[in-house]
Backbone as XML, in Angstrom:
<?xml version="1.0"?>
<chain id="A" units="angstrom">
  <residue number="1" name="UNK">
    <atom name="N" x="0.843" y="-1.173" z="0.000"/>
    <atom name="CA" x="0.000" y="0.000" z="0.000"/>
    <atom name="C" x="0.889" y="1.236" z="0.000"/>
  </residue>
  <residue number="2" name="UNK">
    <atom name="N" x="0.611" y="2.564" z="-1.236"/>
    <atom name="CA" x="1.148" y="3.557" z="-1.177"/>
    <atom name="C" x="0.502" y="4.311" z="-0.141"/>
  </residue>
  <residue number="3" name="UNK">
    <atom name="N" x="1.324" y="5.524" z="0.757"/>
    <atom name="CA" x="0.378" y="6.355" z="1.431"/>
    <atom name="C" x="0.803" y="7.793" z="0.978"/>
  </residue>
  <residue number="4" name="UNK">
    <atom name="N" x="1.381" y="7.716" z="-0.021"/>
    <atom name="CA" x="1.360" y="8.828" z="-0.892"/>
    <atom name="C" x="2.533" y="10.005" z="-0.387"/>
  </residue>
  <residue number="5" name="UNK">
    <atom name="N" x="2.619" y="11.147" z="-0.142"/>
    <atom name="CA" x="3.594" y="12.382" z="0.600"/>
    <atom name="C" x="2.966" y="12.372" z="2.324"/>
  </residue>
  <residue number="6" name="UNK">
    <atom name="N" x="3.914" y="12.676" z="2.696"/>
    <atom name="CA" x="3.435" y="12.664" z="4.679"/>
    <atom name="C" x="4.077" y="13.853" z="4.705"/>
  </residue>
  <residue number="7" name="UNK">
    <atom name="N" x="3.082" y="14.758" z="6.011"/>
    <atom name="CA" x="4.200" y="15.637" z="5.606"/>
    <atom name="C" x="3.363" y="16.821" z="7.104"/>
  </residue>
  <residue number="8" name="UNK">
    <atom name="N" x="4.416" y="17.055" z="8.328"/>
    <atom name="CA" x="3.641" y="17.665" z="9.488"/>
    <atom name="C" x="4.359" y="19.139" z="10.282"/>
  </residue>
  <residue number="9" name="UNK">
    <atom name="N" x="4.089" y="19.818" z="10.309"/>
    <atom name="CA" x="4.653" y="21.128" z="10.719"/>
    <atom name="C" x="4.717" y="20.826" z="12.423"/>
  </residue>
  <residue number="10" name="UNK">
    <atom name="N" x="6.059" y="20.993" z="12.993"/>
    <atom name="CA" x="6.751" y="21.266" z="14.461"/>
    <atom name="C" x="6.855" y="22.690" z="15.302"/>
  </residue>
  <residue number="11" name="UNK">
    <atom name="N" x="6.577" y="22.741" z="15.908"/>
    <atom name="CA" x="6.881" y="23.800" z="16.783"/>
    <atom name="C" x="8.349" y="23.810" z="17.248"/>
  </residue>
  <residue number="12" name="UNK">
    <atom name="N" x="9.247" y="24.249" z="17.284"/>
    <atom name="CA" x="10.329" y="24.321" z="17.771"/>
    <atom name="C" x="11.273" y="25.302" z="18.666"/>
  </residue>
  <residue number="13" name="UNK">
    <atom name="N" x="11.975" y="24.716" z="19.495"/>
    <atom name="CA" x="12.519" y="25.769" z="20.526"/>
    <atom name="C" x="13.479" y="26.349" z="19.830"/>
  </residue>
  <residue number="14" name="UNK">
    <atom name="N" x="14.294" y="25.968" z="18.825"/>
    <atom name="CA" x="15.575" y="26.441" z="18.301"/>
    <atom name="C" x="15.948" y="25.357" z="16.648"/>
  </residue>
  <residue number="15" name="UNK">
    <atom name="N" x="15.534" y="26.591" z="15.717"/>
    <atom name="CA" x="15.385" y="26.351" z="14.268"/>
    <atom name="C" x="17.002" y="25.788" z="13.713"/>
  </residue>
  <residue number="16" name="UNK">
    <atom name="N" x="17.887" y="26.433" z="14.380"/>
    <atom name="CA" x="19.279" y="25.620" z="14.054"/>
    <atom name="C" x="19.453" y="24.650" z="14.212"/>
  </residue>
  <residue number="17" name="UNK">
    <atom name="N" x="19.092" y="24.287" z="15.966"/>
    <atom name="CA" x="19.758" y="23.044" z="15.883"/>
    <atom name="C" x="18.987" y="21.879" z="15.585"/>
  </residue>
  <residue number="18" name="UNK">
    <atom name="N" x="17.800" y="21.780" z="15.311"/>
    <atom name="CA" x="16.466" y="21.324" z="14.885"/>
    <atom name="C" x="16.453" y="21.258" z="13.014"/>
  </residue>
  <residue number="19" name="UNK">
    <atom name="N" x="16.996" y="22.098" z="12.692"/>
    <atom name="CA" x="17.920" y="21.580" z="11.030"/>
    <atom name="C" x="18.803" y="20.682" z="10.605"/>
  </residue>
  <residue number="20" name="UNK">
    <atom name="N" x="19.907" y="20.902" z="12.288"/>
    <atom name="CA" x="21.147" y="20.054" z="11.963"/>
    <atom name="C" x="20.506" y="18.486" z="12.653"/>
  </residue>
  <residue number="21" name="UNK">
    <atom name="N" x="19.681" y="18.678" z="13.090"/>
    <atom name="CA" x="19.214" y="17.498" z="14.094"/>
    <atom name="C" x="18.623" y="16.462" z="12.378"/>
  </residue>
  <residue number="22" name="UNK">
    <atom name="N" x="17.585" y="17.491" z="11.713"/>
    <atom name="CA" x="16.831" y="16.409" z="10.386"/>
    <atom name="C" x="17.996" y="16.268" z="9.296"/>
  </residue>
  <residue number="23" name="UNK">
    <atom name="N" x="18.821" y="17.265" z="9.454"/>
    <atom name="CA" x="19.517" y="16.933" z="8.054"/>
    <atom name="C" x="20.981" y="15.586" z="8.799"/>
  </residue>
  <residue number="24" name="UNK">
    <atom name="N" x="20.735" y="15.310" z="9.883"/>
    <atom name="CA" x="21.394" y="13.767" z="9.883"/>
    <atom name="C" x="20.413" y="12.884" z="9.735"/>
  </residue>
  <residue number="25" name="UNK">
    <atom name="N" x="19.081" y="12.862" z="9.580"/>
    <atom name="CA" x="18.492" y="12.133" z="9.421"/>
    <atom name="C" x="18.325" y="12.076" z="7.808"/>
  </residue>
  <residue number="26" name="UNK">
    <atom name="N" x="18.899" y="12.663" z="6.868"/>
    <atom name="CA" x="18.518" y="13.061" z="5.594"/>
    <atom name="C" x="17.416" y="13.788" z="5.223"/>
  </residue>
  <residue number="27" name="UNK">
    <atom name="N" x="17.435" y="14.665" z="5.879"/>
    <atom name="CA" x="16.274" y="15.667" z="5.272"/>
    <atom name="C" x="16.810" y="16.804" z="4.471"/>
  </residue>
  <residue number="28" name="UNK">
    <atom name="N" x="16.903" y="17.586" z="3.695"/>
    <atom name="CA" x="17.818" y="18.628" z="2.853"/>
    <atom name="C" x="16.677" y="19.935" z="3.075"/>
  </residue>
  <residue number="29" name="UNK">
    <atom name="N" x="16.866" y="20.943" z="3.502"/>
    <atom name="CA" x="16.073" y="22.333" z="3.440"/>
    <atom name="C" x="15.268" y="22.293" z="1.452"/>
  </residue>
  <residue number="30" name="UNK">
    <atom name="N" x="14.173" y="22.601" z="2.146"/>
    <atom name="CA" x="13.436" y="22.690" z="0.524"/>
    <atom name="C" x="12.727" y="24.091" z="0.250"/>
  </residue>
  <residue number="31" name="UNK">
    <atom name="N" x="12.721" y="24.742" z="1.881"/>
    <atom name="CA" x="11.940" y="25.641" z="1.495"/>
    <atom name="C" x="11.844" y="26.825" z="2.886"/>
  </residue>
  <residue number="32" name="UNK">
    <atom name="N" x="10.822" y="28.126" z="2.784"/>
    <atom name="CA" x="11.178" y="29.025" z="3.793"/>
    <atom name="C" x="12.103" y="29.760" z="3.751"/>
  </residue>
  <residue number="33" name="UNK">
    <atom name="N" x="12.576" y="30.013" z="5.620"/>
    <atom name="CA" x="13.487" y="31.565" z="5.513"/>
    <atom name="C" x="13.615" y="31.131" z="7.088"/>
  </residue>
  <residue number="34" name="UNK">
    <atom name="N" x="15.395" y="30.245" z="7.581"/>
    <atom name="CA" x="15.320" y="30.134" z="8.496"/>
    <atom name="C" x="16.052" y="31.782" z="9.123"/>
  </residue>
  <residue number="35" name="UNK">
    <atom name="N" x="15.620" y="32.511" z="8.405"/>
    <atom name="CA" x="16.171" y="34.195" z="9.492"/>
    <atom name="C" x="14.507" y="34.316" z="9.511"/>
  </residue>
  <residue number="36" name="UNK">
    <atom name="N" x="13.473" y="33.867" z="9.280"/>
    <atom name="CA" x="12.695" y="34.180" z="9.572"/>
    <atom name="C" x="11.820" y="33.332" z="10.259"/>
  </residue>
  <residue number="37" name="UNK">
    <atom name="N" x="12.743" y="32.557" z="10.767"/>
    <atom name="CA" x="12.280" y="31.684" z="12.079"/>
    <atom name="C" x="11.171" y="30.353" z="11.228"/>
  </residue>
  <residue number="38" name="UNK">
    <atom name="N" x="11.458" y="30.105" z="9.954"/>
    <atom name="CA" x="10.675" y="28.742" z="9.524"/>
    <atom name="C" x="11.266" y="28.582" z="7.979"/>
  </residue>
  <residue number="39" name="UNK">
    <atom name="N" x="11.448" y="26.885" z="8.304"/>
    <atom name="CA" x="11.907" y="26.186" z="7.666"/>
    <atom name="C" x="11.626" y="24.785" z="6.929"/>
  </residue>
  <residue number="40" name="UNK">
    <atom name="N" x="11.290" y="24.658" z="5.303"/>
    <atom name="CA" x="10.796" y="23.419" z="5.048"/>
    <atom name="C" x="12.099" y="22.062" z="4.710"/>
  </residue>
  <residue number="41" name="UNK">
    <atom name="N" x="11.686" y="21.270" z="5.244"/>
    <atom name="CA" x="12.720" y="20.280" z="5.136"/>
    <atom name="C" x="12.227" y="19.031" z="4.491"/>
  </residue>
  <residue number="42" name="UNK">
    <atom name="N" x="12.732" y="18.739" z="3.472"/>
    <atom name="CA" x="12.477" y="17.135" z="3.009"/>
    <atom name="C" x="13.298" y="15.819" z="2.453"/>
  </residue>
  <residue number="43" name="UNK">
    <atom name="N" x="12.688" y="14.861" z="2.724"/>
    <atom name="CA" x="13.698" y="13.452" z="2.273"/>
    <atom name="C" x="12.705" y="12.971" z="2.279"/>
  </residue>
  <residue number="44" name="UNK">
    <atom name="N" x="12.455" y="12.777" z="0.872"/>
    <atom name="CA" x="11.655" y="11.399" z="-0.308"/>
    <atom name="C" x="10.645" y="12.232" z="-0.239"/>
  </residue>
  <residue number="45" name="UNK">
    <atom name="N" x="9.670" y="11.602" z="0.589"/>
    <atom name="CA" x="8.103" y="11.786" z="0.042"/>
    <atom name="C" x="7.469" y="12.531" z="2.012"/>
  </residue>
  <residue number="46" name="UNK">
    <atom name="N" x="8.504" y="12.377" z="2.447"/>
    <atom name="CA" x="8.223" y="13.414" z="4.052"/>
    <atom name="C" x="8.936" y="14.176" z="4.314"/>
  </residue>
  <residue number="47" name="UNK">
    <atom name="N" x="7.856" y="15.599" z="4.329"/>
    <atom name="CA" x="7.639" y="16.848" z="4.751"/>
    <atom name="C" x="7.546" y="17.287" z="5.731"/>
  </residue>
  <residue number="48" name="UNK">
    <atom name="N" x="8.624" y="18.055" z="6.724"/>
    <atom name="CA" x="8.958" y="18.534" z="7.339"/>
    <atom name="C" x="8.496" y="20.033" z="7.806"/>
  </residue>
  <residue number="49" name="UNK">
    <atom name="N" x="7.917" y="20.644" z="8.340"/>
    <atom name="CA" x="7.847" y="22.423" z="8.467"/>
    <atom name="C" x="8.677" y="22.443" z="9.646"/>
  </residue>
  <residue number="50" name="UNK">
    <atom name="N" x="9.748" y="23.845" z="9.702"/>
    <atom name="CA" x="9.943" y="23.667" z="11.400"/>
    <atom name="C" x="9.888" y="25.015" z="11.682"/>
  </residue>
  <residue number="51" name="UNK">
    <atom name="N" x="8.938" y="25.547" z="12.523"/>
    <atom name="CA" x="8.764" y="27.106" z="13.140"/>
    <atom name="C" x="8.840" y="27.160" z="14.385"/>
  </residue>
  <residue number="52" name="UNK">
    <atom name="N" x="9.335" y="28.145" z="14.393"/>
    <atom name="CA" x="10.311" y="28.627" z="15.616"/>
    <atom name="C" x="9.716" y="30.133" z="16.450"/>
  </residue>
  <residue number="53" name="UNK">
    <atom name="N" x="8.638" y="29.732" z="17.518"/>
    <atom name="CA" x="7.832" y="31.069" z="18.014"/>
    <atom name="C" x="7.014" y="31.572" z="17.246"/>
  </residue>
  <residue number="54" name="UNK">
    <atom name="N" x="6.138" y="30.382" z="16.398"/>
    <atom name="CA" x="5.419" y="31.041" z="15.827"/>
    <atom name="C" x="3.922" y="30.227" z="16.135"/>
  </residue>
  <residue number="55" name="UNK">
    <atom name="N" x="3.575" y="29.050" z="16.935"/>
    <atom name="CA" x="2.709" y="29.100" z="17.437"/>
    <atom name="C" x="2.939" y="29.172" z="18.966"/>
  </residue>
  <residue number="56" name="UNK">
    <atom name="N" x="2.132" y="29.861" z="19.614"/>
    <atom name="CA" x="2.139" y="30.139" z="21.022"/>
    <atom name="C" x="1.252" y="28.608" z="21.928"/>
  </residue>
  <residue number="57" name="UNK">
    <atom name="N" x="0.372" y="28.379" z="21.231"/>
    <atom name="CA" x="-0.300" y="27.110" z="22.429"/>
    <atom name="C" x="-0.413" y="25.837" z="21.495"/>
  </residue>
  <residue number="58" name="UNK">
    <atom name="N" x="-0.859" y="24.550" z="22.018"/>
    <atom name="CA" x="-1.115" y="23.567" z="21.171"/>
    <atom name="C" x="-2.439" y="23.406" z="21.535"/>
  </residue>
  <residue number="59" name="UNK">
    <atom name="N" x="-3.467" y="23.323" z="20.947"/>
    <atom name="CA" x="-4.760" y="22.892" z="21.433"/>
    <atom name="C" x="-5.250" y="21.803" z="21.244"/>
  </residue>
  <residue number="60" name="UNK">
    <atom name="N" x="-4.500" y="21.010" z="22.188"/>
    <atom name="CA" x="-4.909" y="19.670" z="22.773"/>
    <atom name="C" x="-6.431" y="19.186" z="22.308"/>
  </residue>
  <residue number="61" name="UNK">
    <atom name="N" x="-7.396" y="19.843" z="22.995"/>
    <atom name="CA" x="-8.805" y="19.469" z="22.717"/>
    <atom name="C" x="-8.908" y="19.127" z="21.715"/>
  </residue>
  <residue number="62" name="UNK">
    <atom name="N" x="-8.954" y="20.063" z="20.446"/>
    <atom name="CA" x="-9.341" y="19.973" z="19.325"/>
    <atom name="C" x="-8.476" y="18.996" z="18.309"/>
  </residue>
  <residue number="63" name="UNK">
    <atom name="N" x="-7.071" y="18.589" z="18.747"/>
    <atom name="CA" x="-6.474" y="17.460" z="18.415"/>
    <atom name="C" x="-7.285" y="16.445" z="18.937"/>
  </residue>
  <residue number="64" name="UNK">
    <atom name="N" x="-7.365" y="15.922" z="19.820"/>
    <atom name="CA" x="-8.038" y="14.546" z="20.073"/>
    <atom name="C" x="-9.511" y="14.732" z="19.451"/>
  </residue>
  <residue number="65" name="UNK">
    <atom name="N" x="-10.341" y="15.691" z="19.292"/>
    <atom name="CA" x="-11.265" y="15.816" z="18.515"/>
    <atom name="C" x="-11.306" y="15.068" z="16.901"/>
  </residue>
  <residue number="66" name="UNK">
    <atom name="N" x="-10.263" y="15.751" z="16.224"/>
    <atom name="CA" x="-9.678" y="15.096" z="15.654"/>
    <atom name="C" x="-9.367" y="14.234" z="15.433"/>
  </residue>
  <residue number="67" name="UNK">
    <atom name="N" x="-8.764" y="13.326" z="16.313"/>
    <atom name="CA" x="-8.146" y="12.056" z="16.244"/>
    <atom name="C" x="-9.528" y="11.183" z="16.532"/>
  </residue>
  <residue number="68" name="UNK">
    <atom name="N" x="-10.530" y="11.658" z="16.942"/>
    <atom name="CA" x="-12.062" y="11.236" z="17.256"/>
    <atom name="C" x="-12.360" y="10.607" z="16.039"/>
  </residue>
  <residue number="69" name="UNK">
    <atom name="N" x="-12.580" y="11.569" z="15.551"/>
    <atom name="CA" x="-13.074" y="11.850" z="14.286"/>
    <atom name="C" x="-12.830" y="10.548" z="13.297"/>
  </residue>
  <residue number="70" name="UNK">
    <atom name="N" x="-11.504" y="10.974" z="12.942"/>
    <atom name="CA" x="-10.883" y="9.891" z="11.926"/>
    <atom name="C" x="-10.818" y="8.301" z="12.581"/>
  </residue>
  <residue number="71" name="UNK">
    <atom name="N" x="-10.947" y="8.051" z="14.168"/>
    <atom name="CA" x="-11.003" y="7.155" z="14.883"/>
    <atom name="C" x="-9.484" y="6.937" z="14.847"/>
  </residue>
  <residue number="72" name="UNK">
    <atom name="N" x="-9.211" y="7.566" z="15.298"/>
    <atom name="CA" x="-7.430" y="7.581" z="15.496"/>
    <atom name="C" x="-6.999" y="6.543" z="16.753"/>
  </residue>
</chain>
């Protein structure tokens, strides 16, 4: 079974070392502006976002709502 491109945006404390952290995993920068605190990263067919202070809360609720949903 194909599952096609995967691909999930991170919140991150620190966009540097959170680059050097995926690109040992093979991820190569594809996209963004890490002076502007976000960065797209990819290897193969998974997609990476990594932003840095740019969401303030995670809203829990509406994730497991979510995960309801789809029966996660």
């Amino acid at each position: 079974m194909k599952l096609g491109a995967f691909s999930m945006s991170l919140n991150v404390k620190d966009i540097h070392l959170s680059k050097e952290f995926y690109e040992k995993l093979g991820f190569q920068s594809f996209g963004g502006d890490i002076t502007q605190n976000w960065l797209i990263m990819k290897n193969e067919n998974c997609i990476i976002g990594l932003f840095q202070g740019m969401f303030k809360k995670i809203y829990l609720p509406l994730i497991l709502a979510g995960m309801k949903m789809l029966r996660i």
